[in-house]
mmCIF file of the protein (N, C-alpha, C, O) and its ligand, coordinates in Angstrom:
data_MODEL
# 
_entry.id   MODEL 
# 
loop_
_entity.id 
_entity.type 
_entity.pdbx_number_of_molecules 
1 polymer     1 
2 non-polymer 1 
# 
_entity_poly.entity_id                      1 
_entity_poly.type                           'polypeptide(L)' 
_entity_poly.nstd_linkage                   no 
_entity_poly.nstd_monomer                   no 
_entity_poly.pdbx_seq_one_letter_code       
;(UNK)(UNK)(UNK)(UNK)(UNK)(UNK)(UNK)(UNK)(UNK)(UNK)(UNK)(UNK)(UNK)(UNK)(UNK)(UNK)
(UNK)(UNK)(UNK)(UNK)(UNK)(UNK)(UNK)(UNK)(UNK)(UNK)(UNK)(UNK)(UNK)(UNK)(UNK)(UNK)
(UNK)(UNK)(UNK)(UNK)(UNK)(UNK)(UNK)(UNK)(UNK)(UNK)(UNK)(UNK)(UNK)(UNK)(UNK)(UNK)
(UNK)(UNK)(UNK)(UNK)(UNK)(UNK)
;
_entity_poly.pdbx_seq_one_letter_code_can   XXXXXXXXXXXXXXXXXXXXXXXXXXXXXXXXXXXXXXXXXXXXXXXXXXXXXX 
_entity_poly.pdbx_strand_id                 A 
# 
loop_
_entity_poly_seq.entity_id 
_entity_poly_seq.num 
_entity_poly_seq.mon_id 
_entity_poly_seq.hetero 
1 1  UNK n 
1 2  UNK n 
1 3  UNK n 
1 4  UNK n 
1 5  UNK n 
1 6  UNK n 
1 7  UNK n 
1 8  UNK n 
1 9  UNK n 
1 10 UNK n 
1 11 UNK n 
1 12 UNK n 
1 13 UNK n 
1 14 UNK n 
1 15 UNK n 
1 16 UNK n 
1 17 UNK n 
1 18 UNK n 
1 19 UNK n 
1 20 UNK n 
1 21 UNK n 
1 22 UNK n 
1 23 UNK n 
1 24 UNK n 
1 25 UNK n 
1 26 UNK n 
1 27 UNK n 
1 28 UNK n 
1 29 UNK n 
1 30 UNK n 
1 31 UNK n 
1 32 UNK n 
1 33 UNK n 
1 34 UNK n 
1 35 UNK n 
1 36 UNK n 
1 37 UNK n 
1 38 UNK n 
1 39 UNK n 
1 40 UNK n 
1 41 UNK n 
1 42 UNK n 
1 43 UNK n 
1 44 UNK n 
1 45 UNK n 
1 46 UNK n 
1 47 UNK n 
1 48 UNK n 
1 49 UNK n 
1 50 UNK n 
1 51 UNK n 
1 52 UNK n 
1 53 UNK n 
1 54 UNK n 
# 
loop_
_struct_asym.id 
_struct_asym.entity_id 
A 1 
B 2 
# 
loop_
_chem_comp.id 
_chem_comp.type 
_chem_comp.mon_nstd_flag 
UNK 'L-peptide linking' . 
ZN  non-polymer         . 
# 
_pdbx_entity_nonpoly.entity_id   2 
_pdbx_entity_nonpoly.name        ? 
_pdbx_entity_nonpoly.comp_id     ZN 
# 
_pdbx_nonpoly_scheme.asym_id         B 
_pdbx_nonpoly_scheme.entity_id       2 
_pdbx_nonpoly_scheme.mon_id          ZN 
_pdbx_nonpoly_scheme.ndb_seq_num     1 
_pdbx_nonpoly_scheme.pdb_seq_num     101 
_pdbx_nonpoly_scheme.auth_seq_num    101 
_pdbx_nonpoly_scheme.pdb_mon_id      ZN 
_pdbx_nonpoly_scheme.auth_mon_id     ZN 
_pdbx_nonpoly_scheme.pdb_strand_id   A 
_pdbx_nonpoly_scheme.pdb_ins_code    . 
# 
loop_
_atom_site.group_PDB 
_atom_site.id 
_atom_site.type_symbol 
_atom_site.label_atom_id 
_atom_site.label_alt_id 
_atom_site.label_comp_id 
_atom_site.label_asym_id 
_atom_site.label_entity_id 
_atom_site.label_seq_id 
_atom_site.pdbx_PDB_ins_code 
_atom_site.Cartn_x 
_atom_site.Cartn_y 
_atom_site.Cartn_z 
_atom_site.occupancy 
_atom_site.B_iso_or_equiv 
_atom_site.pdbx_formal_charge 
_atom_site.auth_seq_id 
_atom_site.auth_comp_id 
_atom_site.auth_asym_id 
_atom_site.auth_atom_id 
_atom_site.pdbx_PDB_model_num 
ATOM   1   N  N  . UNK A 1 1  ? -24.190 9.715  -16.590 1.00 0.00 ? 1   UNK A N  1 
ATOM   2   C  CA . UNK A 1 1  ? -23.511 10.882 -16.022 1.00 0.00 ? 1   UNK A CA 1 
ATOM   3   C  C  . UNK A 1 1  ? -24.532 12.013 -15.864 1.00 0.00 ? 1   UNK A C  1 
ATOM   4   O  O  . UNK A 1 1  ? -25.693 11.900 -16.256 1.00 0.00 ? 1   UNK A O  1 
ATOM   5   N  N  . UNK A 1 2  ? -23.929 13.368 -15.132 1.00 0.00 ? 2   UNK A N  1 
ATOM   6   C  CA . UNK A 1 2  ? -25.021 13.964 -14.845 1.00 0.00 ? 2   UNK A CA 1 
ATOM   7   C  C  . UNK A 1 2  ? -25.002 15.345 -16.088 1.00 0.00 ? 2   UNK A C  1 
ATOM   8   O  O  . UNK A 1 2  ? -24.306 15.424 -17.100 1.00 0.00 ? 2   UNK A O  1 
ATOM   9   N  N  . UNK A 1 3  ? -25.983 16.279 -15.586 1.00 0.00 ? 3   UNK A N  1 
ATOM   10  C  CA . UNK A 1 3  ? -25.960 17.444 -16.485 1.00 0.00 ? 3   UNK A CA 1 
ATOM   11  C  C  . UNK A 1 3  ? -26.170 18.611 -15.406 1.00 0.00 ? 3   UNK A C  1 
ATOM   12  O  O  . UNK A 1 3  ? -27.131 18.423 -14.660 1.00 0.00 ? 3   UNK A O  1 
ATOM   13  N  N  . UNK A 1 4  ? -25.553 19.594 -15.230 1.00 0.00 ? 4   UNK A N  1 
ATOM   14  C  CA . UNK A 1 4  ? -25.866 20.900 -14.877 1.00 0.00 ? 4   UNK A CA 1 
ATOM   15  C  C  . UNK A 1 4  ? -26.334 22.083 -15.471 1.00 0.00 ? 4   UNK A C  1 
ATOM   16  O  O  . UNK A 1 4  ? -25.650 22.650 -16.324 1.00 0.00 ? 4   UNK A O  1 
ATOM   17  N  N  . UNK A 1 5  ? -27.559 22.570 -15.069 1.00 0.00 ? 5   UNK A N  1 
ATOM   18  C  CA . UNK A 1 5  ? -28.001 24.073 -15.830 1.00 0.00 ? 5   UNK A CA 1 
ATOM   19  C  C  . UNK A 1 5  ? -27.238 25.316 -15.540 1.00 0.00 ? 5   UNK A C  1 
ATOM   20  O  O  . UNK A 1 5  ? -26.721 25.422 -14.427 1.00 0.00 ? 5   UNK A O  1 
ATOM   21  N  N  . UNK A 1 6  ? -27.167 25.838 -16.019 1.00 0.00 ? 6   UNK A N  1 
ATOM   22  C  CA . UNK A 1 6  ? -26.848 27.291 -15.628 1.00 0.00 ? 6   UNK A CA 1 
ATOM   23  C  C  . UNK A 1 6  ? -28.434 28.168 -15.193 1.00 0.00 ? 6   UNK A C  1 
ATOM   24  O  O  . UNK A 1 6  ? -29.407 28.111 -15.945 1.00 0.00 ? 6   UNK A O  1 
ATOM   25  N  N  . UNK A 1 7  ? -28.443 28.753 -14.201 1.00 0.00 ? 7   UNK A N  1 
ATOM   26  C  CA . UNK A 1 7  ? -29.899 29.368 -13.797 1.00 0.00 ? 7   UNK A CA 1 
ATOM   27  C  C  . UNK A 1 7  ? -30.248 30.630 -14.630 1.00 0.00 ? 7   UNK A C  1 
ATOM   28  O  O  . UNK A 1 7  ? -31.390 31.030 -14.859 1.00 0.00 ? 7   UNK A O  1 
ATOM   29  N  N  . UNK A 1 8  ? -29.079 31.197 -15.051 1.00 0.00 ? 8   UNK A N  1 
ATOM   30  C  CA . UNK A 1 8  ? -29.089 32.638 -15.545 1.00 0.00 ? 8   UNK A CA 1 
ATOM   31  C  C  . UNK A 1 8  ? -29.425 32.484 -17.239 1.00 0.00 ? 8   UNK A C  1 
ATOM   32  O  O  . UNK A 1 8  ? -30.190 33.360 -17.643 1.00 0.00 ? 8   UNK A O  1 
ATOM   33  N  N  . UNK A 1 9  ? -28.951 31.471 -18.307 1.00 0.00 ? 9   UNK A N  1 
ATOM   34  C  CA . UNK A 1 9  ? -29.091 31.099 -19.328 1.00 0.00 ? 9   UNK A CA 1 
ATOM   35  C  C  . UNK A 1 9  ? -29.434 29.687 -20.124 1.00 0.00 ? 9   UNK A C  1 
ATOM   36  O  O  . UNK A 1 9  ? -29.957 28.868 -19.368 1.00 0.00 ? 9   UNK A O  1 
ATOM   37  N  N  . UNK A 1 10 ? -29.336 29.431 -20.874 1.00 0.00 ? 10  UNK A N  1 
ATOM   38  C  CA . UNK A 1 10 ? -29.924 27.672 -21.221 1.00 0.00 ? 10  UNK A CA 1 
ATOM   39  C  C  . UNK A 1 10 ? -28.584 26.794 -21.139 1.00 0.00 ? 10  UNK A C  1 
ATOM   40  O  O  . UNK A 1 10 ? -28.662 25.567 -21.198 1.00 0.00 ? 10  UNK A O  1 
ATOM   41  N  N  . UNK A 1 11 ? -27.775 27.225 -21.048 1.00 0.00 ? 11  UNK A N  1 
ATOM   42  C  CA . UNK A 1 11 ? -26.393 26.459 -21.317 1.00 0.00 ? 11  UNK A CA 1 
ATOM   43  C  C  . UNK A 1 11 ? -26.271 25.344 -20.218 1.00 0.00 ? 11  UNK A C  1 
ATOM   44  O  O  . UNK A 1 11 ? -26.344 25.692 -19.039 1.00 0.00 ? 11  UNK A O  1 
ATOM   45  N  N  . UNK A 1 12 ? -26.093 24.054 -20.531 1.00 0.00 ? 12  UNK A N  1 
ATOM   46  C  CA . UNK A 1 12 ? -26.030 23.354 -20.022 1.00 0.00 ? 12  UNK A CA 1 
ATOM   47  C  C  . UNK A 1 12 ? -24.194 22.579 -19.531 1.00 0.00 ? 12  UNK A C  1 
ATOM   48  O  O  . UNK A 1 12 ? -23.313 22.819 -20.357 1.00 0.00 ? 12  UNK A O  1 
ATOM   49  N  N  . UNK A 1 13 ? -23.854 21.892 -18.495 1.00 0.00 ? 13  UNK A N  1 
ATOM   50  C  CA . UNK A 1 13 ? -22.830 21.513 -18.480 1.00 0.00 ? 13  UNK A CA 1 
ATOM   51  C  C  . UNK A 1 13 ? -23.196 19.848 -18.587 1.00 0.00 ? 13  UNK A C  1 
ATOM   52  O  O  . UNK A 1 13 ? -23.871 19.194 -17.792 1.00 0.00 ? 13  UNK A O  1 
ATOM   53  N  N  . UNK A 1 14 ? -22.423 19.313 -20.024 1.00 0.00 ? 14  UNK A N  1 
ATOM   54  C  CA . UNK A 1 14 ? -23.283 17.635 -20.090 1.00 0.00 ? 14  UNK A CA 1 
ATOM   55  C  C  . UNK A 1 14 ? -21.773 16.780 -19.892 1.00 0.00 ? 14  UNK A C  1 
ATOM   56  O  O  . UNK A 1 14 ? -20.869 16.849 -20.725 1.00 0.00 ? 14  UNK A O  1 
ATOM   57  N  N  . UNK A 1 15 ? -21.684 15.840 -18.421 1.00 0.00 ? 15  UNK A N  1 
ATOM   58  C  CA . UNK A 1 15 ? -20.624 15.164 -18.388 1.00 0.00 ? 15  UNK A CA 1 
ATOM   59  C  C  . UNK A 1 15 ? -20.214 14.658 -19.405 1.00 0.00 ? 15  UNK A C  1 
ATOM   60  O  O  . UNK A 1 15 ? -19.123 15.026 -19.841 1.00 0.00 ? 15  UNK A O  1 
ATOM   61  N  N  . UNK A 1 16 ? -20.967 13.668 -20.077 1.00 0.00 ? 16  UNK A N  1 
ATOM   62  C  CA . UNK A 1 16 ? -21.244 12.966 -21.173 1.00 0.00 ? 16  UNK A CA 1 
ATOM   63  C  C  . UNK A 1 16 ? -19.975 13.703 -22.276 1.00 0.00 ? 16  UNK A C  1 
ATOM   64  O  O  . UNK A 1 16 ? -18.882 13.225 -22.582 1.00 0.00 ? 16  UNK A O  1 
ATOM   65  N  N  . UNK A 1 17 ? -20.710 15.250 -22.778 1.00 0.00 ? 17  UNK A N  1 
ATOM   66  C  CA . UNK A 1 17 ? -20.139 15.916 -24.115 1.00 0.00 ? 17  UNK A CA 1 
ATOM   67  C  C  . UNK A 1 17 ? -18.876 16.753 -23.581 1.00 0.00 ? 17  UNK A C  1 
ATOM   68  O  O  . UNK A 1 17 ? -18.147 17.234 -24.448 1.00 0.00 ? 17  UNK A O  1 
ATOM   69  N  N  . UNK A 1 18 ? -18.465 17.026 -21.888 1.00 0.00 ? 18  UNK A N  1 
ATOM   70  C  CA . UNK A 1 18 ? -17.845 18.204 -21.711 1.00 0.00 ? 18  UNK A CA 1 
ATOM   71  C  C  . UNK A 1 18 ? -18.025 19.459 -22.107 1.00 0.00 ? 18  UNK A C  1 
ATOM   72  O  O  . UNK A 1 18 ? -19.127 20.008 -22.119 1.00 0.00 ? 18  UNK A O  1 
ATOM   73  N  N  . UNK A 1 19 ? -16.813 20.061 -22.502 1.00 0.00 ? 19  UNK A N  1 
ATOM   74  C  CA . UNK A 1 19 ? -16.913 21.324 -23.347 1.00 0.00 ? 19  UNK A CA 1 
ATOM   75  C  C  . UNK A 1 19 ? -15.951 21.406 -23.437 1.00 0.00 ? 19  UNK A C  1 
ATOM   76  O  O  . UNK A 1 19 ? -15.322 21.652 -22.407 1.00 0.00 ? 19  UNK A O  1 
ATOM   77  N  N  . UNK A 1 20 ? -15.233 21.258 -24.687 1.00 0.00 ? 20  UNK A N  1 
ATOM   78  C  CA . UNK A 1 20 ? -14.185 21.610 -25.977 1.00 0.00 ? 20  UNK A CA 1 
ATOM   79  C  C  . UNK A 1 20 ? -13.839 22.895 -25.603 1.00 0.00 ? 20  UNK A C  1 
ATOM   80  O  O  . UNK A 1 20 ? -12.733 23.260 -25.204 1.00 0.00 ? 20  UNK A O  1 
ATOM   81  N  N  . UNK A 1 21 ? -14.903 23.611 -25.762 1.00 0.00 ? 21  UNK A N  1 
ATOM   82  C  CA . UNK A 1 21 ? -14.055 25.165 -25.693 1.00 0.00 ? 21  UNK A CA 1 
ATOM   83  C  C  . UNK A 1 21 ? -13.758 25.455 -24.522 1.00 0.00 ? 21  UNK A C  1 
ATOM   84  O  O  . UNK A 1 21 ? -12.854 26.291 -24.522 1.00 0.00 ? 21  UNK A O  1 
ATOM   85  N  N  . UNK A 1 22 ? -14.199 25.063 -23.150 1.00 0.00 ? 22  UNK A N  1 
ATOM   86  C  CA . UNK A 1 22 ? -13.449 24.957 -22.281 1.00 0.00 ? 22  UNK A CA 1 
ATOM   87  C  C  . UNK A 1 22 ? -12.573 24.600 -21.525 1.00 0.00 ? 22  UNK A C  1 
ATOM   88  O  O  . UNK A 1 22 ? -12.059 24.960 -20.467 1.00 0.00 ? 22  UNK A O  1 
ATOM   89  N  N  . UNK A 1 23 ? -12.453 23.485 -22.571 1.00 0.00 ? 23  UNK A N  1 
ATOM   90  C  CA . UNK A 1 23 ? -11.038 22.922 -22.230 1.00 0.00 ? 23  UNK A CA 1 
ATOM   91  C  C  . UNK A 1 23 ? -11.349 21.718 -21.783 1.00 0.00 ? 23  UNK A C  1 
ATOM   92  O  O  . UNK A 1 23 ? -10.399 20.934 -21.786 1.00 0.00 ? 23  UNK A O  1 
ATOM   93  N  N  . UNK A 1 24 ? -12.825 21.115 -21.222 1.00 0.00 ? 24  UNK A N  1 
ATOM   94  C  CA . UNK A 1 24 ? -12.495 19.853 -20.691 1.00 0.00 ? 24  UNK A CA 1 
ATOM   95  C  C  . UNK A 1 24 ? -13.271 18.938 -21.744 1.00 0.00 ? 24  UNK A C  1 
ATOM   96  O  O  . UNK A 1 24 ? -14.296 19.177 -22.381 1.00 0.00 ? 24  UNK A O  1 
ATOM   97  N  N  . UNK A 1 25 ? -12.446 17.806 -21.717 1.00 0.00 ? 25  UNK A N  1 
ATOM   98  C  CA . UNK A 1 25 ? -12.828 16.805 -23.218 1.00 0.00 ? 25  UNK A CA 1 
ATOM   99  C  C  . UNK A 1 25 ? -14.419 16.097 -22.877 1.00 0.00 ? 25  UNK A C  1 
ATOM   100 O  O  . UNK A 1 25 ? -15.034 16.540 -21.907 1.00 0.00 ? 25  UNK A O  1 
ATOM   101 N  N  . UNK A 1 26 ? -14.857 15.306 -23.479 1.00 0.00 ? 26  UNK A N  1 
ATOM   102 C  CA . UNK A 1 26 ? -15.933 14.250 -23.015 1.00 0.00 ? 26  UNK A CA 1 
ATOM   103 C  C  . UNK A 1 26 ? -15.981 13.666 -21.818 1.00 0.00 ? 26  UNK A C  1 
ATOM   104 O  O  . UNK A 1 26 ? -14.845 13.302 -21.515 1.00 0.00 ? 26  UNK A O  1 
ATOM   105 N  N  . UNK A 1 27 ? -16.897 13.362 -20.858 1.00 0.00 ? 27  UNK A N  1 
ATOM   106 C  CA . UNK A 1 27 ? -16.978 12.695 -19.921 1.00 0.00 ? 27  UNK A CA 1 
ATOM   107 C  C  . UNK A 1 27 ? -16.085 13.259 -18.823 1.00 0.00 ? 27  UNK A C  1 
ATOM   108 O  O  . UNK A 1 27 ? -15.785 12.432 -17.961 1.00 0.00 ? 27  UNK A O  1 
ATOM   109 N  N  . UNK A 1 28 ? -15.525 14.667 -18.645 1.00 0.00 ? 28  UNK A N  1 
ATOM   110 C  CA . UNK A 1 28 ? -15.207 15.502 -17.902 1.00 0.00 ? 28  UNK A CA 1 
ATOM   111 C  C  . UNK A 1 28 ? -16.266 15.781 -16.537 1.00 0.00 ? 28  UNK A C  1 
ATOM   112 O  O  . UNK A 1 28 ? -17.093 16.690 -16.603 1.00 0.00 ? 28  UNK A O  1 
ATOM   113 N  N  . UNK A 1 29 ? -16.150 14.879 -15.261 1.00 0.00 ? 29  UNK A N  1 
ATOM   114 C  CA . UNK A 1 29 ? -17.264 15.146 -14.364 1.00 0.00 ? 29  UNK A CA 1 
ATOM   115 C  C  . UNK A 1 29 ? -16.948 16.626 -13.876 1.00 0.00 ? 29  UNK A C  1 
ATOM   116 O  O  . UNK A 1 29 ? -15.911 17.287 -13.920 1.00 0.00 ? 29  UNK A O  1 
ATOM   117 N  N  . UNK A 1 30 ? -18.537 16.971 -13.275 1.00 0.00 ? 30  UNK A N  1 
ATOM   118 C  CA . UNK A 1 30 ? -18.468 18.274 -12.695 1.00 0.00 ? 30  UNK A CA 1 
ATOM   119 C  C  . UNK A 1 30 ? -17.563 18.566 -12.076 1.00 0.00 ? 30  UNK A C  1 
ATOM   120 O  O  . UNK A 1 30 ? -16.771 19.487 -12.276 1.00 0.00 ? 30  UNK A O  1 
ATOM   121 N  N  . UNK A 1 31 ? -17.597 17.443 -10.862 1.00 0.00 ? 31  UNK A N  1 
ATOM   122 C  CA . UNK A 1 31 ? -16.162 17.927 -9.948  1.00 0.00 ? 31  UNK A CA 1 
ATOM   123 C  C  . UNK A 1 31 ? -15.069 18.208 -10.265 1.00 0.00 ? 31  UNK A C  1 
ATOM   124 O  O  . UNK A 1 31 ? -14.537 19.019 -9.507  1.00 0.00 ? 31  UNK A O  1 
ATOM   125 N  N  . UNK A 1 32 ? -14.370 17.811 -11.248 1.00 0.00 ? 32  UNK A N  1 
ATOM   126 C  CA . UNK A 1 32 ? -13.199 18.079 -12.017 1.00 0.00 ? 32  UNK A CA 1 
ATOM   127 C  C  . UNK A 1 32 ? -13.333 19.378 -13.267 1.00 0.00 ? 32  UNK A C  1 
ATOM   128 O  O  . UNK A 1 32 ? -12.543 19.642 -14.173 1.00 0.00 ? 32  UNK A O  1 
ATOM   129 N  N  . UNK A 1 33 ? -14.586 20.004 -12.922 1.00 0.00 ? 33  UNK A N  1 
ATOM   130 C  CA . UNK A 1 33 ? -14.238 21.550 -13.474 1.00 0.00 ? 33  UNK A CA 1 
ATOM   131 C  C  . UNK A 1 33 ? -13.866 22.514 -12.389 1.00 0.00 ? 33  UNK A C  1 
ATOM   132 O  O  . UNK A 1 33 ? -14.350 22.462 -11.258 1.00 0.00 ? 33  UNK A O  1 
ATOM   133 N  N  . UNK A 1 34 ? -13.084 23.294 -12.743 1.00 0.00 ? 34  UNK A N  1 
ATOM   134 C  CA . UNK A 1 34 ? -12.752 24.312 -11.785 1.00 0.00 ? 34  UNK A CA 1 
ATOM   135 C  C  . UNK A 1 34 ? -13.517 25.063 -11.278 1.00 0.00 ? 34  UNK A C  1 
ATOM   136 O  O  . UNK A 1 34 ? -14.536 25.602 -11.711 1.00 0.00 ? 34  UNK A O  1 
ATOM   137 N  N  . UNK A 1 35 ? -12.728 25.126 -9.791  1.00 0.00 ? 35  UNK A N  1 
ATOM   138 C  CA . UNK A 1 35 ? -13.666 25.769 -8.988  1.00 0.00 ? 35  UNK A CA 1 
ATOM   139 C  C  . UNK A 1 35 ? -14.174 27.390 -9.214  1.00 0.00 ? 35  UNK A C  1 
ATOM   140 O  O  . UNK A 1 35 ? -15.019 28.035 -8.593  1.00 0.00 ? 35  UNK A O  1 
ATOM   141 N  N  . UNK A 1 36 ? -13.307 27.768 -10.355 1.00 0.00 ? 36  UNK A N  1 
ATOM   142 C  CA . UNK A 1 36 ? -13.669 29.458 -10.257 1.00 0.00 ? 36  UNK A CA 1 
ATOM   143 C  C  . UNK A 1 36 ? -14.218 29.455 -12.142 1.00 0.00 ? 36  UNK A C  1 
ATOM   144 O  O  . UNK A 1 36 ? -13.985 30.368 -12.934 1.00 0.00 ? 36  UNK A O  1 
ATOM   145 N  N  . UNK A 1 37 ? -14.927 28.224 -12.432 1.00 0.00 ? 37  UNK A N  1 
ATOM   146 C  CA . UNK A 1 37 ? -15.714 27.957 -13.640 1.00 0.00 ? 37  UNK A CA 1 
ATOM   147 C  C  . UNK A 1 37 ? -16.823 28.773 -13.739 1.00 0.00 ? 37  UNK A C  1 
ATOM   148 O  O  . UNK A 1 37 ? -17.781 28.494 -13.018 1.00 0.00 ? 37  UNK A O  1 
ATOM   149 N  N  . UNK A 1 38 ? -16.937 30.299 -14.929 1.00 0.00 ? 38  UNK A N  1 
ATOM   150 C  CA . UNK A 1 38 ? -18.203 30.901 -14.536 1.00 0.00 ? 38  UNK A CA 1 
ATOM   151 C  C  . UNK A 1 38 ? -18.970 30.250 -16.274 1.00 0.00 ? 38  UNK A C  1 
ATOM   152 O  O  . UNK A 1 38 ? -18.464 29.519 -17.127 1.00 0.00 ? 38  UNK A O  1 
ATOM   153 N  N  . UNK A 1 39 ? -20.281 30.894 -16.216 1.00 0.00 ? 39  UNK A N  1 
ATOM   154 C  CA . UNK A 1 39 ? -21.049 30.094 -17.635 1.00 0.00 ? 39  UNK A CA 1 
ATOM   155 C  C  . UNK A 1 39 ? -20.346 30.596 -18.403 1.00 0.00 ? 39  UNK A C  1 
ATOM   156 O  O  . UNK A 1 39 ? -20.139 31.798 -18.232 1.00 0.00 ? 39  UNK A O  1 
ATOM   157 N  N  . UNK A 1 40 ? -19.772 30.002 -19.408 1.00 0.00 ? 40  UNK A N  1 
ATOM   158 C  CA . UNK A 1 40 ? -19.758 30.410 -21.062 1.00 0.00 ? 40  UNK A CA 1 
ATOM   159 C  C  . UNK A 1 40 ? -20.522 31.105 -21.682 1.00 0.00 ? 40  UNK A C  1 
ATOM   160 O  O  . UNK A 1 40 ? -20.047 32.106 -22.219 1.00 0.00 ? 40  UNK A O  1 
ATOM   161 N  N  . UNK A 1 41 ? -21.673 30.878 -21.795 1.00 0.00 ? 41  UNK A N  1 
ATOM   162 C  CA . UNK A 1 41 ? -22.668 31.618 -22.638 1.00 0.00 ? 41  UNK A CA 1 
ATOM   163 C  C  . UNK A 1 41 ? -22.853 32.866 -21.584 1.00 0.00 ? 41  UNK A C  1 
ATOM   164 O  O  . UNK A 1 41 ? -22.344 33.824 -22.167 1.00 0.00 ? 41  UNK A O  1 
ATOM   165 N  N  . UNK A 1 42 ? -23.258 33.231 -20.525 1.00 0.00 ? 42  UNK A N  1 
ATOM   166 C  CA . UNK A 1 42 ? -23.684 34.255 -19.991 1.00 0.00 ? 42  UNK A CA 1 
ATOM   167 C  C  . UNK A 1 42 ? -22.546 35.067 -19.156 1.00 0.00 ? 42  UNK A C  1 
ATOM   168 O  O  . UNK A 1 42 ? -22.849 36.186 -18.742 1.00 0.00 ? 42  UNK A O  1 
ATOM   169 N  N  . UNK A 1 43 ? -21.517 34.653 -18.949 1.00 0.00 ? 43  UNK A N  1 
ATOM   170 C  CA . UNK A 1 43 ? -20.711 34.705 -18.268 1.00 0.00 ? 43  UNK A CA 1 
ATOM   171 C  C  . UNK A 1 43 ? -20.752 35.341 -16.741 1.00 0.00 ? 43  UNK A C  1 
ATOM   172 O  O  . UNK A 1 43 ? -19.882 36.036 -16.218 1.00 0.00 ? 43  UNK A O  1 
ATOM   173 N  N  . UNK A 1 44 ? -21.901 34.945 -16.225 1.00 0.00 ? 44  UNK A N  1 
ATOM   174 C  CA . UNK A 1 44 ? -21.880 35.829 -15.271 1.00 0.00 ? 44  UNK A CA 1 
ATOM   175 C  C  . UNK A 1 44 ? -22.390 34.894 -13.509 1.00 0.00 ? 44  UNK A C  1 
ATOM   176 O  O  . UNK A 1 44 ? -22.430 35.235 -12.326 1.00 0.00 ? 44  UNK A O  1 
ATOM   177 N  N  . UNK A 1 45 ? -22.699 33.582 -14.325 1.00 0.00 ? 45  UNK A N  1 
ATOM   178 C  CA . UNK A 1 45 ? -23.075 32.476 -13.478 1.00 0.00 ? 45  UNK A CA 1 
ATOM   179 C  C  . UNK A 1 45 ? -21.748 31.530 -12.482 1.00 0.00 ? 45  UNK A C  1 
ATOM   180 O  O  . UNK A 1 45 ? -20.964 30.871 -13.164 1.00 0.00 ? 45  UNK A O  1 
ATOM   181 N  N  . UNK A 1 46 ? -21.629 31.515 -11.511 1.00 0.00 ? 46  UNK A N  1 
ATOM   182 C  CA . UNK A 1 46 ? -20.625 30.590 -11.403 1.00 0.00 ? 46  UNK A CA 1 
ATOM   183 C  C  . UNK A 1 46 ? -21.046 29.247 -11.006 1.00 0.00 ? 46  UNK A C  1 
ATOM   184 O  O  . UNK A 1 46 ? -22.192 28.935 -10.681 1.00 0.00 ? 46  UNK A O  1 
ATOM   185 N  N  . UNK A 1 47 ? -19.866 28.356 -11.065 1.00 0.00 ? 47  UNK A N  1 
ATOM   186 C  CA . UNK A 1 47 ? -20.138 26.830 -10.621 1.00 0.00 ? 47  UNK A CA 1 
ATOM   187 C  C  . UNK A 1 47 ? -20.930 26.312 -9.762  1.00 0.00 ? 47  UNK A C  1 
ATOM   188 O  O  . UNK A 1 47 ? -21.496 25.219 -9.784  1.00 0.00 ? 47  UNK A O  1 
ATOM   189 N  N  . UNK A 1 48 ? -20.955 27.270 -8.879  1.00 0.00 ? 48  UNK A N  1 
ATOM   190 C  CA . UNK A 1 48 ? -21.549 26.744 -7.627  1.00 0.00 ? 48  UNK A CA 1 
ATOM   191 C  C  . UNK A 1 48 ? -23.173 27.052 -7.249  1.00 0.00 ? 48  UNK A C  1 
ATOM   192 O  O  . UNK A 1 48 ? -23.910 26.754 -6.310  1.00 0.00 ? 48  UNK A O  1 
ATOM   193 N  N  . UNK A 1 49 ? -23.319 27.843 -8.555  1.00 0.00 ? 49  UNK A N  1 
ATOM   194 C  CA . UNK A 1 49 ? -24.734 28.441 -8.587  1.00 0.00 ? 49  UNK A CA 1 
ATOM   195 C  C  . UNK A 1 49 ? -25.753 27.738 -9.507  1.00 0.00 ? 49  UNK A C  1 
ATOM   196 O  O  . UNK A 1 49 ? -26.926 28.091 -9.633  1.00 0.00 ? 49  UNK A O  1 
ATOM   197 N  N  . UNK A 1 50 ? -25.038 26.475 -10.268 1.00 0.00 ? 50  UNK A N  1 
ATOM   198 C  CA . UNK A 1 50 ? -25.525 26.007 -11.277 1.00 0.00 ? 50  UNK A CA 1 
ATOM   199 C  C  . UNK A 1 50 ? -26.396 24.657 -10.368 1.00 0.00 ? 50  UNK A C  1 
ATOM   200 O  O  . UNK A 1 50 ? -26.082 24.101 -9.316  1.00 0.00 ? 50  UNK A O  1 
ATOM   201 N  N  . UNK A 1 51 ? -27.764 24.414 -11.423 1.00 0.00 ? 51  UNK A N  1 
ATOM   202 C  CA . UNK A 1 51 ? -28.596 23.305 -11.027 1.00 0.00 ? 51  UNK A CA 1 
ATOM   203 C  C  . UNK A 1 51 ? -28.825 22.412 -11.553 1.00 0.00 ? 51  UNK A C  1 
ATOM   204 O  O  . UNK A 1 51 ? -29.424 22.277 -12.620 1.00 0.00 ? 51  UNK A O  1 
ATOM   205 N  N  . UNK A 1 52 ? -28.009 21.032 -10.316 1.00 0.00 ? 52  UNK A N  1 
ATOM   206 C  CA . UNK A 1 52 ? -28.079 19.539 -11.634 1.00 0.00 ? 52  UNK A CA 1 
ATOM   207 C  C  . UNK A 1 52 ? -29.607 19.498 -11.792 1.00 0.00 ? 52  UNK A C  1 
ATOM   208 O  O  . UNK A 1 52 ? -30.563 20.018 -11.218 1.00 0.00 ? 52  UNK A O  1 
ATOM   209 N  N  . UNK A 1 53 ? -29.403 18.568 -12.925 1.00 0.00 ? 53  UNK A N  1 
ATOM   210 C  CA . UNK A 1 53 ? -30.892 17.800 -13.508 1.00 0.00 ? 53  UNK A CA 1 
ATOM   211 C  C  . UNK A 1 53 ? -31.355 16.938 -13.386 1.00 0.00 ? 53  UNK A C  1 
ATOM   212 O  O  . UNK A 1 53 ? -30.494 16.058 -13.407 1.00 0.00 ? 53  UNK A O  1 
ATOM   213 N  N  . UNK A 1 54 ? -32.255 16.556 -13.257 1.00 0.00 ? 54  UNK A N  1 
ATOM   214 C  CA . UNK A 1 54 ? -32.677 14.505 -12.566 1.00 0.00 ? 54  UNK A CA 1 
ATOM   215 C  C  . UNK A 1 54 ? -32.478 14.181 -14.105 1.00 0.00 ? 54  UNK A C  1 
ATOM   216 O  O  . UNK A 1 54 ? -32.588 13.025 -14.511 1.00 0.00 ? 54  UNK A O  1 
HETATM 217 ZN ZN . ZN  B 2 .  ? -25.351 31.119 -18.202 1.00 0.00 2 101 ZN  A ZN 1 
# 
């Protein structure tokens, strides 16, 4: 599965782990986070600004 950075902070989005505190469980793909998803940690990044990882 893949991983997305956030550009603004280190926080990563890992299909694999999801994010609990956001509500989506393990293996939660990107596409199935919402579209108005901004970073957690920085809060100031949105979804669409974030950069997958090889
Ligand atoms: Zn961030």
């Amino acid at each position: 599965m893949d991983r997305y950075q956030c550009p603004e902070c280190s926080y990563i989005y890992d299909e694999d782990a999801g994010d609990e505190d956001e509500g989506y469980p393990p293996g939660t793909p990107w596409a199935q986070v919402a579209k108005d998803f901004f970073c957690p940690d920085c809060g100031i990044m949105p979804k669409e600004d974030f950069e997958k990882l090889a």
